[in-house]
C-alpha positions as a Markdown table, in Angstrom:
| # | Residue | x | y | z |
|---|---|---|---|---|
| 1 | Unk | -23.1 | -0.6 | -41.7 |
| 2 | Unk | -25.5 | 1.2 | -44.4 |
| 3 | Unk | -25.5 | 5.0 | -43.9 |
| 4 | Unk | -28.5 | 5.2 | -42.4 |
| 5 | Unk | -27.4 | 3.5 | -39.3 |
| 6 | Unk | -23.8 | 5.4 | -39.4 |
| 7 | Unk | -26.1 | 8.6 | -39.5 |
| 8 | Unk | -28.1 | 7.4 | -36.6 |
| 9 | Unk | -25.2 | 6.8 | -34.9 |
| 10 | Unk | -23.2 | 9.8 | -35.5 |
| 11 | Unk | -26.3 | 11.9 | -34.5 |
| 12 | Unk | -27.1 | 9.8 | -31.3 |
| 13 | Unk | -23.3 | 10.6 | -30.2 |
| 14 | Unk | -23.2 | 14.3 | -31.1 |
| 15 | Unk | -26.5 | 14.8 | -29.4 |
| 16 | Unk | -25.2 | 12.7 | -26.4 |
| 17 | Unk | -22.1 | 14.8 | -26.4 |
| 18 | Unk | -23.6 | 18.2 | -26.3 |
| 19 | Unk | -26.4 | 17.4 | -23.9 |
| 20 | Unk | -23.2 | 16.5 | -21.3 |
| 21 | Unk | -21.8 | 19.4 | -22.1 |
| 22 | Unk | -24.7 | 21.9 | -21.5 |
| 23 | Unk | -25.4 | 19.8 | -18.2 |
| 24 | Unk | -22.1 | 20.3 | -16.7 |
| 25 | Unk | -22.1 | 24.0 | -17.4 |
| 26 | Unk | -18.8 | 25.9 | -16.0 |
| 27 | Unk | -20.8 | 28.8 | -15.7 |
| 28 | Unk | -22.6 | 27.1 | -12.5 |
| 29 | Unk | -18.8 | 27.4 | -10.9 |
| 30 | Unk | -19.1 | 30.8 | -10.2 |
| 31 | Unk | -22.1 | 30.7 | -8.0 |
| 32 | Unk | -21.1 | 30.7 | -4.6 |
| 33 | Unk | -22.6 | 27.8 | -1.6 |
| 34 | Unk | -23.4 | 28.6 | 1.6 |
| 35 | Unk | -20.5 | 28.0 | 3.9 |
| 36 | Unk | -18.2 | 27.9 | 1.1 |
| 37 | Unk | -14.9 | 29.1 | 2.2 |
| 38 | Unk | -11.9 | 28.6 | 0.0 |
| 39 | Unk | -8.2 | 29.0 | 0.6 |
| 40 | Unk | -5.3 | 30.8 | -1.1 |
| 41 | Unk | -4.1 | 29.4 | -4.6 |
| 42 | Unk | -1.3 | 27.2 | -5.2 |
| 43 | Unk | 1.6 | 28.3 | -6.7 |
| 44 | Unk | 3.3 | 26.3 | -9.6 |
| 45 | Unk | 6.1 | 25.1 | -7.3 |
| 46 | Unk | 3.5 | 24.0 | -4.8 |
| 47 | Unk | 1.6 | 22.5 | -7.4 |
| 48 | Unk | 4.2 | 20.1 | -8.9 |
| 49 | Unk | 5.4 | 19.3 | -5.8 |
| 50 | Unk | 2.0 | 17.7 | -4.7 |
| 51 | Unk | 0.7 | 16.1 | -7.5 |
| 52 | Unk | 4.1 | 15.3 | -9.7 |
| 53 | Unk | 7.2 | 15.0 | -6.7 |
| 54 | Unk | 4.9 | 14.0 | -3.6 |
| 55 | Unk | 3.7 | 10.4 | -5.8 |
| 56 | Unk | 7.3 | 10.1 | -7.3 |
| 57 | Unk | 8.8 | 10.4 | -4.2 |
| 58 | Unk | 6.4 | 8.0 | -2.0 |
| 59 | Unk | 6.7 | 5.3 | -5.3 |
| 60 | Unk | 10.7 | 5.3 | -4.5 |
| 61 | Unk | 10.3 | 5.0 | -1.0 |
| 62 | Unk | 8.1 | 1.9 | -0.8 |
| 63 | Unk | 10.0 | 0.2 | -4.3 |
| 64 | Unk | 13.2 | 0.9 | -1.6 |
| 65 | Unk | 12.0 | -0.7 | 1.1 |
| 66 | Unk | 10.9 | -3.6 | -0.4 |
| 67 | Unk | 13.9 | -4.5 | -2.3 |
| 68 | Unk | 15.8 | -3.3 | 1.3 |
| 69 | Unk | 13.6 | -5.9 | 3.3 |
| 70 | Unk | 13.5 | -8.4 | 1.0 |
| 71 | Unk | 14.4 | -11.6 | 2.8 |
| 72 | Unk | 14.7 | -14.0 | -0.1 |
| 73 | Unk | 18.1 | -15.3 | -0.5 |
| 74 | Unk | 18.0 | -17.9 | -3.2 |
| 75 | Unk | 16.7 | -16.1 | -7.1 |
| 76 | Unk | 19.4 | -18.4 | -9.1 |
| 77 | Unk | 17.3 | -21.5 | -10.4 |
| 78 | Unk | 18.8 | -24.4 | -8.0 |
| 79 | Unk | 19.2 | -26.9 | -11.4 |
| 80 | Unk | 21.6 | -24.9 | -13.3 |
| 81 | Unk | 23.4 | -23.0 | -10.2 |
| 82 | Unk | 25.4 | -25.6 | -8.9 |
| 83 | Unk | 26.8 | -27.1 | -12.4 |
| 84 | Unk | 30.5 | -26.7 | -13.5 |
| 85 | Unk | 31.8 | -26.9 | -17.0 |
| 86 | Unk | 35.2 | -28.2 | -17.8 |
| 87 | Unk | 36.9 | -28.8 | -20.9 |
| 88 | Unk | 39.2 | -32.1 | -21.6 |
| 89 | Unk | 42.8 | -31.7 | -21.3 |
């Protein structure tokens, strides 16, 4: 790629990049809507409880009852399971 085009392409991206950013403008958070009502704040307990315990904790609980109610009885290839090795005497 010639630096013309890496030029072209480095401005197409930074132009790209900053109109997003002026579009999505935090500033516009401020504002209140009509009907907007919101509640009390989260603490930090309450916080990683929901989003990092709540998911851990509902990941165990169906991995756990799926290896619980598993109903398959035979994992060992049937080939190789019923084969004994003796030595001579």
């Amino acid at each position: 790629m010639d630096k013309k085009n890496a030029l072209r392409a480095g401005a197409l991206a930074a132009g790209t990049t900053l109109m997003m950013l002026l579009m999505s403008s935090p500033a516009l958070a401020l504002t209140r809507d009509d009907g907007d009502d919101p509640g009390p704040g989260l603490s930090v307990i309450q916080t990683l409880g929901l989003y990092v315990l709540a998911p851990i904790a509902l990941f165990a609980l169906i991995a756990g009852l799926v290896w619980v109610l598993d109903r398959s009885k035979d994992r060992a290839d049937p080939t190789s399971s019923n084969i004994t090795v003796r030595g001579k005497a």
